[in-house]
Structures are given as structure tokens and as C-alpha cells.
N, C-alpha and C positions, 0 to 999 in steps of 0.2 A: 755481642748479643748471642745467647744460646739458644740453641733450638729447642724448645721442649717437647714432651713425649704427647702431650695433649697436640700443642696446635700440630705436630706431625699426623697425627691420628686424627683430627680435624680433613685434613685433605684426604689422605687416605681410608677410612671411612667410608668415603664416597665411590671408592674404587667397586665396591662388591656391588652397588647397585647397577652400575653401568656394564658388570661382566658378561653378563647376555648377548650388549649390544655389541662386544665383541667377540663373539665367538671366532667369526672369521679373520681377525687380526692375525696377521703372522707375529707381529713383535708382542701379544701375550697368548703363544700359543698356550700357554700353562705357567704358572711357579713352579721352579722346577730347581733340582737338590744334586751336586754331588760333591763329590772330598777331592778336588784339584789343588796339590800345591802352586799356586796360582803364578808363583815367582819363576816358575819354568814354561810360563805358556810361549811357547815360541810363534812369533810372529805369523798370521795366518795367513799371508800371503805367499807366505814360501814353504812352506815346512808344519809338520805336526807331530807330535812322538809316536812310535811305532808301536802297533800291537805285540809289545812284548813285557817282563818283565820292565817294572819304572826303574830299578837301581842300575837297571844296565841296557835301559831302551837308547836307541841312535836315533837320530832325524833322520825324514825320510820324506821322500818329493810327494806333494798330492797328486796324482796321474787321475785319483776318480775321487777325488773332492768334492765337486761340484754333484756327480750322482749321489753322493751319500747327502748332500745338502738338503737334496729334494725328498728324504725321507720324510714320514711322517708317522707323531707317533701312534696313529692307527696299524700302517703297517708293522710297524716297527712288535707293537702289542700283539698281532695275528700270527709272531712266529710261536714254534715249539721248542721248549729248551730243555736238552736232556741233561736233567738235573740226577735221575739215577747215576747215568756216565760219572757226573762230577762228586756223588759221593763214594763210589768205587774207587777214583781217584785219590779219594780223601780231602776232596777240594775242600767239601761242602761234611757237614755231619747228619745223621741220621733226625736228628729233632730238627733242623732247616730244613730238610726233605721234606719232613710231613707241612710244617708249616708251610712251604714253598707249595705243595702241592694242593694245601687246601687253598690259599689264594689266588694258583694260577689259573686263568681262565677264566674266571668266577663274576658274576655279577656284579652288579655296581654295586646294588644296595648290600650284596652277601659279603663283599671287601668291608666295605664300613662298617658292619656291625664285625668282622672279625679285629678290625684296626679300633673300633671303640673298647673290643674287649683285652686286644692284649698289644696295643699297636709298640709296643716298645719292642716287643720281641721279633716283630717284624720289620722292625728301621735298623735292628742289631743284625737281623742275617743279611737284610740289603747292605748293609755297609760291609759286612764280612765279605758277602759274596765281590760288591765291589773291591776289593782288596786282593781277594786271592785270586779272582778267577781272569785272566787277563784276554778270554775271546769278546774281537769286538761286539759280534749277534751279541753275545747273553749280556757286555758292559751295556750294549744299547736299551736293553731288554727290561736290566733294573732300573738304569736311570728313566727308562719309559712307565715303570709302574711306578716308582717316586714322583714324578712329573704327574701322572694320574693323581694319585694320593694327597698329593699338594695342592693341586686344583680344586680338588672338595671339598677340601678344609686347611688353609695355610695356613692354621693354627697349630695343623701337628707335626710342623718343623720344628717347635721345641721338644718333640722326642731326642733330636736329634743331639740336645745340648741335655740329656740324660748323663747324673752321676756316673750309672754303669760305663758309657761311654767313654770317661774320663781318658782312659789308656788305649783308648785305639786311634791312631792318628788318621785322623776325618779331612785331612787336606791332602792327601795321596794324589800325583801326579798320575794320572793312566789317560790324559788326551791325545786320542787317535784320529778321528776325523768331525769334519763342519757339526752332522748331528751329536755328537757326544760334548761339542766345545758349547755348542749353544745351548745344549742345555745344563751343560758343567754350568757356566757362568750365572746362567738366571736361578737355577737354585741355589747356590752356592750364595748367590746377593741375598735371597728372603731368607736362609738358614743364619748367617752373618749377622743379620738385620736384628735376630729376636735371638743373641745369642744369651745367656748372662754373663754379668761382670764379674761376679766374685759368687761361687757357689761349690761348697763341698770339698773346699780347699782348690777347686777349678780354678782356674784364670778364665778361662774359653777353652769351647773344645777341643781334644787332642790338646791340650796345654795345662799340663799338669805343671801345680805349683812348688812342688817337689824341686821342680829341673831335675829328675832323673832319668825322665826322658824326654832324647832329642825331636821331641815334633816340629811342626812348622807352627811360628809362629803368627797372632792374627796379622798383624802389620805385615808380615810377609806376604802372605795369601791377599792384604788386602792392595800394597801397591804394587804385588805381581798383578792382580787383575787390573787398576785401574790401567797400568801400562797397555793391557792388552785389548782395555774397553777403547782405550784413544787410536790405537791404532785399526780399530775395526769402525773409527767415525772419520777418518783419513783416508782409509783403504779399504773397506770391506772388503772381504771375500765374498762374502754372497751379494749379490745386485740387491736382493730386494730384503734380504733376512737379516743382514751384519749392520746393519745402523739400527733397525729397529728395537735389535735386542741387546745391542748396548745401550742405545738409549734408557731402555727397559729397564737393567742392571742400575744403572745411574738412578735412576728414577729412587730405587729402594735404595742404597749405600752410600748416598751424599747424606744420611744424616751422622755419619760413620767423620771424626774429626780429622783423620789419618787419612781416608780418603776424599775432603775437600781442600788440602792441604795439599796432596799427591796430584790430585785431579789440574787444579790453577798450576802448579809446579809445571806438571807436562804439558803446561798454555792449552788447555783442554777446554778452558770457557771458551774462547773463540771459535770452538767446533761446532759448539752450540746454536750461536746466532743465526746462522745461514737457512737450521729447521725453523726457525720460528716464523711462519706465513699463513697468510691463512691455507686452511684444507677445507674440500668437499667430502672426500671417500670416508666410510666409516676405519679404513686402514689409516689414511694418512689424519685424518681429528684422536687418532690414538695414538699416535708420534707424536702429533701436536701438543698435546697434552700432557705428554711424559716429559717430554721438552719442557714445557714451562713449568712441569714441578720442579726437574732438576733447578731450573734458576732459580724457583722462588728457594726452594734450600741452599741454593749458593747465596740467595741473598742475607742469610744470617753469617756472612764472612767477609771481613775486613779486605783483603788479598783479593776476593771475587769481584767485590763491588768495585772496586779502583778500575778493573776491566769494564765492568759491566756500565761505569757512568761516563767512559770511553768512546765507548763503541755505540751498535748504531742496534742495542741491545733497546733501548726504551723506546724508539722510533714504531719496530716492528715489535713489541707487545699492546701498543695502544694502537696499532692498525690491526691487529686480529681482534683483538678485544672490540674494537667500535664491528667489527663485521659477522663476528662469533655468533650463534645460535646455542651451542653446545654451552648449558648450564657451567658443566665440570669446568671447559675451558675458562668460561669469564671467571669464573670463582678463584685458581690458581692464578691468574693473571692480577684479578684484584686485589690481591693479598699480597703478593710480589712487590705492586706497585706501591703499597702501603706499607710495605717493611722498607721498601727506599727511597722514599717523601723523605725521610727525616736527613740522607745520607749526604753532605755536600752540596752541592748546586742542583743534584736530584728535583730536588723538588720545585725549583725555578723552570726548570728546563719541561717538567711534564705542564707548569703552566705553560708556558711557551706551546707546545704541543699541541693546546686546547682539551688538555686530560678533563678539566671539569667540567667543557660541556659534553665530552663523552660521557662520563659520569653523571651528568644530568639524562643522557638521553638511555643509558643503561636505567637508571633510576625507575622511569616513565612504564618499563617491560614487562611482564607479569611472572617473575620468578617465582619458582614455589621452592627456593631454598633459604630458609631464614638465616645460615650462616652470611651466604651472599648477598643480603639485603643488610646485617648489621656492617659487613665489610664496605659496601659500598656509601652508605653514611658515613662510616668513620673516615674512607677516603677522603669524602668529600668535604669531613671538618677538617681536617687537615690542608687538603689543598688552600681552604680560605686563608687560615693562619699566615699560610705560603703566601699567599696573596699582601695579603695584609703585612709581613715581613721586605717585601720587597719594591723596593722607589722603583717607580717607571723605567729610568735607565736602565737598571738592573733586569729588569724583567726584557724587555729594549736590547740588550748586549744578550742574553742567553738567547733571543731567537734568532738574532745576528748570527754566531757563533754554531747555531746551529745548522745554518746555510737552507731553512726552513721557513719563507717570511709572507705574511696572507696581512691585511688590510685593518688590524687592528686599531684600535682608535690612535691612540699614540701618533702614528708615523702622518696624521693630519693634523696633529692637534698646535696647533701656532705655538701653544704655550710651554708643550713640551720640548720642542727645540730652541725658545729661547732662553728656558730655564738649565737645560742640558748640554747644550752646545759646547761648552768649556772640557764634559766630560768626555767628548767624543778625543779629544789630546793625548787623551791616558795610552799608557805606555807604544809609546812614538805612533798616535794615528791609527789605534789598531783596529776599532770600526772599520773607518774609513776604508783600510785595506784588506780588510774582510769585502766589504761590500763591493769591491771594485772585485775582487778575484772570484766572486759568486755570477758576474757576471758572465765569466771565462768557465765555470764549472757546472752551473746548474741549468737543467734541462726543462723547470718549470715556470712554466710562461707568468704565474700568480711570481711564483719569489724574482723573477727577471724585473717584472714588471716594478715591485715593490721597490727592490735593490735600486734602478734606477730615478724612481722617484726621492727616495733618503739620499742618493749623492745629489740629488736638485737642492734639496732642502740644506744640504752641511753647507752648498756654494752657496746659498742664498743668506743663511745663519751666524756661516764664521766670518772675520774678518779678512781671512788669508784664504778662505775656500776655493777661492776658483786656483789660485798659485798652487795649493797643496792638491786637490785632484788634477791637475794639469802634471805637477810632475810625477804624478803618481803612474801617470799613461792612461786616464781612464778613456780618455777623448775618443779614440781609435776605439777601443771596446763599445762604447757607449754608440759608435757611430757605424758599426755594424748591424747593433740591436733596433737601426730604423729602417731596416728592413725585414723586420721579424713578421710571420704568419700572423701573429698573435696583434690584435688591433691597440691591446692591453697595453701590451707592450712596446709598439710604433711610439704610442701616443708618450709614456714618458718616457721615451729615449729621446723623444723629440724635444720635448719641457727638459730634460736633462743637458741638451746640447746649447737651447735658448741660455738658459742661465751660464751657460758653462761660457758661453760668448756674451752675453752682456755684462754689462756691468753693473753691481748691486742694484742699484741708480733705477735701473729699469726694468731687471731681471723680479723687480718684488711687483711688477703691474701686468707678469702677465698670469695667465687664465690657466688654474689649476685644475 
């Protein structure tokens, strides 16, 4: 299933409206742009290249890592950079001078009308200057007015994939510390993002089709960074900045194929699951939220979802989504859920859940975003389908299975245990020993309690039932659970124990 450019722009779209609300976000301090050959980022935990020269930089210990982390690009903007010095040097040329000087310092609104009027010629000296000039202030300095420049407008990242540009290799390695990484990464993702395919004999930038010169390639750049996004959702270096803003990164370049491909490779989806919870803070509903775009675009990959119908990935999207207030969240979460209804058992398993009367009780809310109200319908013609594809047992085994079990009609219904009963045999007794080992694992009194009423039922059902839970060992389990706080649960450990000791004979007269 491919991702197209519309529904990608469907969710995102909606990013600009919400940008206000986070101003204070650290994980979107800004879009933010630089030329990192990404294949050398060396782990941030220990090491970062040195402000020298990139053909012949050495690694070198962070000692003040962390202070440079707490930069910001206010400060960062407030210094003075002696750009005369750098064209006496020859760093810089006399036409960057001027340009440079009419930009620096300058107004908000007086940058933007100089960047509507000539903004190519100013993404060509940033990029130059990034290139030659190797002090970290002034690297900081330009990736701080690109990270400006992108925040106003991240549309005029595609300066950056300018024919001119063709030959200047835009993936140059110069990462020296936390501020310069973090914001390498998150511009380098939206630059990447809107780069072109095939333009002016281009491949992508700095990748001329020629091959006559050796740039870095995109693939390169793109699974040096994923490497370096897993290892900062693993280990951050920063406490509070390193997850955010790889999340952030992810957010934009999983629709990238080389990087959803890279990303499951480095078992990256399971990194994932652990954020997805609910949040109060306007920081952590904007983690939240980058978080569930990343999945909902891993959910258009074969390789992702295998993990994703695994794991305990759909559990904790429909507990944020029933509790969410936050528009954006339910919308990415509903759309998620919708693209893997159709996947495998998927869609059995969200009935089990109780996804559609979440979906009923979302329904009921008063959104004012009509993409979210057509999604939320279409879920919910789907789940019926669901519904409707699936016999009782079926539906019966995935909540089993899921070690997830609340008072459904089914597990009273006389009929379906005499109709099903045979089914429970399948592959040697594997309810049955689900059920018994949920009793040993789960912590909640509703699925205790259910767990031991359904082994009443199989002994009371099957012909061999009491022979088959007895050797199974559940007796001993079963006869702990009548001493449980939970009155729920006393009561059918106790009906579980009668049956278990009577005989058919008399075990069907007593009081359920």
C-alpha cells in the first residue's frame, strides 16, 4: 500500500494550525536545515566531530555537551559575527558580505521581504558559508538563521534543491556538538522531505547525474540518520531534547521508502510503543502526536505492521484515543486505526478491544474537523464488516489471546458454549491454556474474574473438562484466586472450584 502525497498532506496540513500552540515545545523548536553527511554521525553518546576541518576531523570527548545543549536559538542569534574577518580571509566573498550584512540583525518582517525577493541567493551563501567556514559560533550562527527562515515559511526549503545547487555537496559532515546535531537533523528531515526526484538532470541534491562527482548519496544521508534517530530513542543525550527531536525527524522522513525500510531494520518500531500514552503537558500532546504520525506512516508497510499486530501497539492507541481531547491526536490515531482494520486479525482484535464503541462514543463529541468526522465513519463501517466477518469463537479466541477479557455477551450465552465447545480442542487445548495462564499473569480483577468463570464453563461443556483442567494444574491457581480482594473475583474462583469438584451430574444446578 503506498503512501500518497495527498493523504500525507492530509495530516500534515494540520500541523500549521496547531504551531502557535506550540511555541513552547522543545521537540519543534523550529524546521530547521543543514548539509550533515549523515552516514558519519557518530554516536551521541560518546563522541562528536571536532571543530575542524571534515576531511580530516578526529573524534573527540563531549566535556561540555550538555552546556551547549541548553543553547537556544535566541541566544545563539544575539551573537556578532565578524563576517569582514572572514572575507579578508577569503572565506567568504565580497557579494556574501553585503548580502550577509543586509540580513544580519534585521527584522523579521525586513528578512522576508529580502528572502521573497532574492531568497536563493541567500540559501547559496548559507550553504557556502556552511562549507567553508569551520567556527562553531558562526556554524551555529547560520544554522540559527536557516532554522529562523524555515519556521516562517517551510516552503522555502525547496530553495535548497535549486538547479544552481546541483554541485555543491549539501550533505557535508561538520557535526560538532548537541546544538548543531539537533538542529542538523530536524532540517536536514524537512530539506529531504520536499526534495525532487528527477530535476535538471539532478537526482537529489548534491547528486548530480553525471556521477562525476563523488557526493553523498540520498540513501546514505538517509540511513546514516535513521541510525542516529534510534540511537538518540535508546539513549538520548539530552534528558528532555534527544527523544523529542528524533521523534520529530521520524515524524517527517518515514514517508521516505529507504527510511521505513531502515528504520523496522534497526527494530526501531518497538522504540515507538513505550511513547504512545496518554499526555497532559502541551510538550508531551506534541511527542504524542509525532508519535502517532510516525505509526500511522509505518502503517502503510508490510515489515512494520507484522510488529505493530504483535505488540501491545493497538492496545495503547485506542486507550489514548478514548481519553484524547486534542483534535490532531484522535485524527492521526483514527486514520492509523483505519489503515489496519483491513491487516490480518487487526481488525478482530480492535473488536475485541471495544474500538467501536469507542468510535461510537468519539462519534457523539463535537469536532469541528470534517476530515475526522468522515474518518471516524468510515472506521466505523469497517469495523461492522469486521463484525459481521467474524463467528463468535473467532471474535471469543482474539480477546482470549489477547489476555484482555470484560463480560461480553458470549461468555454467558448457554448457546455459545454448546455450539463451540469442540472448538476450544484446536491446536492441543490452546484456549484452555491461555486461560489458565492469564490467571498466573494478569493483574485485572474484570479479566481474573471472567478467565475463571470460562474454565467453569469448558468443565461444565466438554466431556473431558474437568480431566483436561485438572491436568493442566489449574486447581491450585484457581484456589488462590478465592482469596482475592476483588468480591468479582472470590465469587467465580469459587463456582470455578464447585465444578471443578463436582461432577457434570450436579456441577449444571448450581447458581451462576
Amino acid at each position: 500500500m503506498g503512501l500518497g502525497n495527498k493523504e500525507f498532506n492530509l495530516i500534515r496540513s494540520h500541523v500549521a494550525q496547531d504551531e502557535h500552540d506550540c511555541s513552547m515545545v522543545v521537540a519543534r523548536d523550529a524546521y530547521q536545515y543543514v548539509m550533515p553527511k549523515l552516514i558519519y554521525f557518530p554516536s551521541p553518546s560518546h563522541f562528536c566531530l571536532s571543530a575542524t576541518n571534515p576531511k580530516t576531523s578526529k573524534l573527540r570527548g563531549f566535556p561540555t555537551a550538555m552546556d551547549q545543549a541548553e543553547l537556544t536559538t535566541e541566544q545563539v542569534l544575539s551573537r556578532d559575527i565578524p563576517w569582514e574577518t572572514y572575507m579578508s580571509t577569503k572565506l567568504i566573498s565580497s557579494t556574501s558580505l553585503q548580502l550577509l550584512r543586509r540580513y544580519d540583525h534585521r527584522s523579521e518582517s525586513h528578512r522576508a521581504q529580502l528572502l521573497d525577493d532574492d531568497g536563493l541567493s541567500y540559501v547559496r551563501v548559507f550553504v557556502r558559508v556552511l562549507r567553508d567556514i569551520f567556527k562553531e559560533d558562526t556554524v551555529e550562527y547560520v544554522l540559527a538563521l536557516i532554522d529562523e527562515m524555515l519556521a516562517a515559511n517551510p516552503k522555502r526549503a525547496r530553495l535548497f534543491h535549486d538547479s544552481t545547487l546541483a554541485y555543491e555537496d549539501t550533505y557535508e559532515p561538520f557535526l560538532r556538538n548537541w546544538f548543531i546535531q539537533e538542529k542538523s537533523c530536524k532540517i536536514l528531515a524537512l530539506i529531504v522531505s520536499v526534495r525532487p526526484k528527477n530535476q535538471n538532470g539532478v537526482v537529489s541534491n548534491g547528486e548530480a547525474s553525471d556521477g562525476k562527482n563523488p557526493f553523498t548519496t540520498i540513501d546514505d544521508v538517509l540511513i546514516g540518520l535513521v541510525k542516529w534517530l534510534c540511537e538518540q530513542l535508546k539513549k538520548p543525550f539530552h534528558p528532555t531534547r534527544g527523544v523529542p527531536t528524533a521523534i520529530n525527524c521520524l515524524s517527517t522522513l518515514l514517508k521516505e521508502p529507504v527510511v521505513r525500510s531502515s528504520f523496522v531494520q534497526a527494530d526501531g518500531v518497538k522504540l515507538l510503543v513505550p511513547l504512545i500514552s496518554p499526555a497532559s503537558t502541551q510538550q508531551s500532546i506534541q511527542l504524542l502526536y509525532e508519535t502517532c504520525l510516525c505509526i500511522w506512516l509505518l502503517s502503510y508497510y508490510e515489515p512494520a505492521i507484522e510488529y505493530l499486530a504483535t505488540s501491545r501497539t493497538l492496545p495503547r492507541l485506542i486507550d489514548v484515543v478514548k481519553s484524547s481531547t486534542k483534535e490532531k491526536v484522535v485524527r492521526v490515531i483514527v486514520l492509523t486505526l483505519k489503515n489496519l482494520m483491513s491487516k490480518g486479525t487487526l481488525g478482530a482484535q480492535m473488536v475485541d478491544l471495544q474500538l467501536p464503541q469507542v468510535v461510537q462514543s468519539l462519534k457523539a463529541q463535537a469536532w469541528s474537523d470534517e476530515d475526522l468526522l468522515e474518518a471516524l465513519n468510515s472506521l466505523e463501517e469497517g469495523l461492522k464488516d469486521n463484525i459481521k466477518k467474524l463467528s463468535s469463537f473467532d471474535m471469543y479466541k482474539q480477546e482470549v489471546l489477547l489476555g484482555h477479557l470484560d463480560w461480553s455477551p458470549m461468555h454467558k450465552d448457554p448457546i455459545f458454549w454448546r455450539e463451540n465447545i469442540t472448538n476450544f480442542e484446536e491446536n492441543d487445548f490452546q484456549i484452555p491454556r491461555v486461560l489458565i495462564t492469564i490467571l498466573d499473569t494478569s493483574s485485572d480483577p474484570r479479566t481474573l474474574a471472567v478467565a475463571c468463570y470460562d474454565i467453569s464453563q469448558f468443565i461444565q461443556h466438554h466431556p473431558s473438562g474437568r480431566i483436561i483442567v485438572t491436568d493442566l494444574k489449574a486447581k491450585e491457581r484457581v484456589m488462590k484466586l478465592m482469596n482475592h480482594e476483588n468480591a468479582e473475583v472470590t465469587k467465580n474462583a469459587l463456582l470455578c472450584i464447585q465444578r471443578l469438584f463436582l461432577g457434570a451430574k450436579y456441577a449444571s444446578f448450581l447458581q451462576v
